[in-house]
Structure formats: C-alpha cells, structure tokens
N, C-alpha and C positions, 0 to 999 in steps of 0.2 A: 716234564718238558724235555721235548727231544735236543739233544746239544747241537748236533748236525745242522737241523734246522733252525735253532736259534743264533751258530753263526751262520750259515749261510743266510738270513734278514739281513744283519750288519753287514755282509760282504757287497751284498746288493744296494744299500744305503751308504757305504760308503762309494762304490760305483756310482753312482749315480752323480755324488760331489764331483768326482774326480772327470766324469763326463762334462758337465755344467766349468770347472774351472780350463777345460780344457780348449774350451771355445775363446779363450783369451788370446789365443796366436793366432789362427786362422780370421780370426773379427781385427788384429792389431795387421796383419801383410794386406787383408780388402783395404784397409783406409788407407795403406800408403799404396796399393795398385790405383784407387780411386784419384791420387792426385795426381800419381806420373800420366793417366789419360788425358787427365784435364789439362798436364803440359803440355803432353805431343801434340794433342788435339789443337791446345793453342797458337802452339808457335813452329806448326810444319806451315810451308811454304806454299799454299795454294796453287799458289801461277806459274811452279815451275814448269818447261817446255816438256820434259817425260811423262807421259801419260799412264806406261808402264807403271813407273814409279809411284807415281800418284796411285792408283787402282789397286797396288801391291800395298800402298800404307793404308787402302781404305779401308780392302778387304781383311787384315790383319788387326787394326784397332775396331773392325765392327766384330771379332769373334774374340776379340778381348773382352768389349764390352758384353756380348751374350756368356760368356764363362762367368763373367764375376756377377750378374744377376742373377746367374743360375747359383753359383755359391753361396751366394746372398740368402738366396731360398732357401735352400739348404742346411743353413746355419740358422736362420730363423726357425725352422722344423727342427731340428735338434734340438733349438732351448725349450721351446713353448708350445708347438706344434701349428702356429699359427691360427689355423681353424679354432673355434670353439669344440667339434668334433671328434677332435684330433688332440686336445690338450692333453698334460698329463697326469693323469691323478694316481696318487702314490698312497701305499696305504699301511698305516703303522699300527701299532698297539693303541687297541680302545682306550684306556688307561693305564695309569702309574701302578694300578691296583686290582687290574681283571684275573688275575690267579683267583685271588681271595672273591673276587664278585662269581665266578666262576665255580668256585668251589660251596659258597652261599646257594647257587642257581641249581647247583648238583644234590648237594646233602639232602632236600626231600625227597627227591627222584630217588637218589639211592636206598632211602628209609624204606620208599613203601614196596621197592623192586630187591629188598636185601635177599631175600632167600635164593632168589633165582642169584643174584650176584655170587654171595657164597659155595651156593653147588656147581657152577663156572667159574670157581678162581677167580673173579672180578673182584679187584678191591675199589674203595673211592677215589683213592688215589690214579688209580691206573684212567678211571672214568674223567678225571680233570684234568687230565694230562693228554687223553685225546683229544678231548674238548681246545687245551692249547696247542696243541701240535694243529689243529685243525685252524686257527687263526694264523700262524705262524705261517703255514702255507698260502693259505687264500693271501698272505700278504708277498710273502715269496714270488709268489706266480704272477702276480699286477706288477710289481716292481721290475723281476728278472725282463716280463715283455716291455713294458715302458724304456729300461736301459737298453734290450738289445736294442727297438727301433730308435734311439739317441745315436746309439753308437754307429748306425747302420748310415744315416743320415748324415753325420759327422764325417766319416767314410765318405761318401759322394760330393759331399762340400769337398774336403782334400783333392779328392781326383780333380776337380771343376778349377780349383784355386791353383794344383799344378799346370793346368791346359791355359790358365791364366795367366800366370807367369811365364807361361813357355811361349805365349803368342807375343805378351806385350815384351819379351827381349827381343821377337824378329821384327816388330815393330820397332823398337827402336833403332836395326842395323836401320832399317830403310829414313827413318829420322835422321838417323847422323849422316845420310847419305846425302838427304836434300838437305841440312845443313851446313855440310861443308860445302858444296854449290852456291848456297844461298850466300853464304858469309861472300863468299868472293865474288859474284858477281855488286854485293853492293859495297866492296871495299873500290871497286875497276868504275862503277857509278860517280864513288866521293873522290877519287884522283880525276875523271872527266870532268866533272864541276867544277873542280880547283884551275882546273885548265883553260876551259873557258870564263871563269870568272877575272884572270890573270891577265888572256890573252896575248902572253907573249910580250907587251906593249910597256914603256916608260912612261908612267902618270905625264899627262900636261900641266907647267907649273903654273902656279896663281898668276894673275896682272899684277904689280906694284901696289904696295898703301898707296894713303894718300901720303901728299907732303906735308910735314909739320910747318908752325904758325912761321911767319917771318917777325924775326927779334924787332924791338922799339929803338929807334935810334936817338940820342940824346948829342944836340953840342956842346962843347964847353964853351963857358962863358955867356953861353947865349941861350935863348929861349926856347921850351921845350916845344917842338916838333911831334905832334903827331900826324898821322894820316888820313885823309878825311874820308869819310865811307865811303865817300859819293864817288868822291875826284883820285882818290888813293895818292893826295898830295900834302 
C-alpha cells in the first residue's frame, strides 16, 4: 500500500469535515442579515416627502435581498448540492478487511500466472498492493473533486454574503436618515395635539351642588312642629 496515497484519502476526508463545519458562519451572519431586512423593511417610513430617498432605500434593500438568495443558493450547493444530480457521493474503503479479501481474490490468479510473475520480478505482494493503491485512488479522485466544487461554491457564497453586507450597511445610512426625519416630524405632531387639545383656555367651572336639607325645628315646651309636604307649614 502506497503511504502517499493513503494519507492523502484521510487528507481529503478530513477536508471535507472541515468544509461542511465551515458553513456554520456564513448560515449564522444570513440569519442575522435576514432579520435586520425584515426591520428596515418594516419600520422605514413610507410617506416620507423625498422621493430620492425613498428609491435609494428601495433600490439598496432589493440588491440586499438578491445577494442573500444568491448566498442562500450557494451554501445550499456546498452542503448537499441541492439537485439530486449534483449530490455528493463520497467514496471510502469497501471494508474494514479488503486487503485480506483482496489478497484472497489475488492468490489463484497469481497460482496459475506464477511463472510468468517469477520471470517479471512480480511478487504477490506487489500484485495486492496495486490492486489497493488502485481503490485508494479511484477514492482520492471522487472525494479530491466533490471538495474542491464544495470549496468553490463556499467561495461564491462568501463573495454574495460580503456584497450582502456591504449593501445592507448603505441601507441602512439611508434608514437612519428617514429615521431621524421621521422621529421629529411625529414628536412637532404630538406638541400640536397637546396644543390644540389645551387651547390656550381656563376650563369653565361647574354650576353649584344642590343645597343641603333644611334642619327640623323643635320648641321648647311646646309641641313638635313639623312641616307639612303640601303647605311647607
């Protein structure tokens, strides 16, 4: 077994992890790009009077939005290739134990071709050991291509995810811009309301209660007095 090619297998498999763990940054900044759109988007100020303004955040959050679906795609190609056609199939050792099946599959081939081997310097040895260099490669060569279009792909996500980033900051100067407009025109709103709710004017005061009962008069000595509904005597 050739040593070369048996690290370079494990060089390529462990590439491969290190490509797949790698997609963890690039998948973690989309989902925070993904909510700051859904802010700006939500709370810029439609009705401001600049028109400019307006057209400069539209045209800036719509090539925000085309960057991160393009990254999107991008980073889905890299894990899994999306397509069915496109997936990735990876290819390792038949078994824990293909030397040995290999060298099983060799020993009568080499029985009945020994003379010729012998007068060629061919040992059995040398014959299973091409036989694995020969899986070793064919697995080399599907892996080495599957990583580089990962890594290729990974690459073009990046570039998309910087154009991404780099839109949705100028987006947001133009945000803070109809923000700080917006804040004050509706603080200059809630002082005119207070104004005319005020009017300038001293409340008019209530009419008077009513008056309380009139007390019972009582004489001494003499007989109790009341008032009579009718007569009020």
């Amino acid at each position: 077994m050739n040593n070369f090619l048996l690290e370079w297998y494990y060089k390529e498999d462990e590439r491969k992890y290190a490509l797949d763990n790698s997609l963890n940054i690039p998948i973690g900044i989309l989902t925070g790009v993904v909510a700051g759109i859904y802010y700006l988007i939500s709370k810029y100020n439609y009705q401001d009077e600049n028109i400019y303004l307006k057209i400069a955040f539209i045209v800036c959050i719509a090539a925000t939005v085309t960057f991160w679906l393009i990254s999107i795609v991008y980073v889905l190609l890299s894990y899994n290739g999306i397509f069915k056609s496109k997936k990735y199939t990876y290819r390792y050792f038949p078994c824990t134990d293909f030397v040995k099946k290999e060298e099983d599959k060799l020993k009568p081939y080499y029985e009945n071709h020994k003379d010729y081997f012998i007068a060629n310097d061919i040992t059995f040895e040398m014959l299973v050991a091409k036989n694995v260099d020969e899986i070793l490669s064919s697995c080399i060569n599907k892996n080495m291509f599957n990583n580089d279009r990962k890594a290729n792909y990974l690459y073009k996500s990046k570039i998309h995810l910087i154009n991404c980033t780099a839109t949705i900051f100028l987006t947001g100067i133009f945000f803070s811009i109809n923000y700080i407009q917006h804040e004050k025109q509706e603080i200059y709103n809630i002082k005119i309301m207070n104004q005319r709710l005020s009017g300038g004017q001293t409340p008019t005061p209530p009419p008077p209660p009513p008056r309380p009962q009139e007390p019972r008069e009582v004489s001494q000595g003499g007989p109790i007095r009341t008032n009579s509904p009718k007569t009020g005597k």
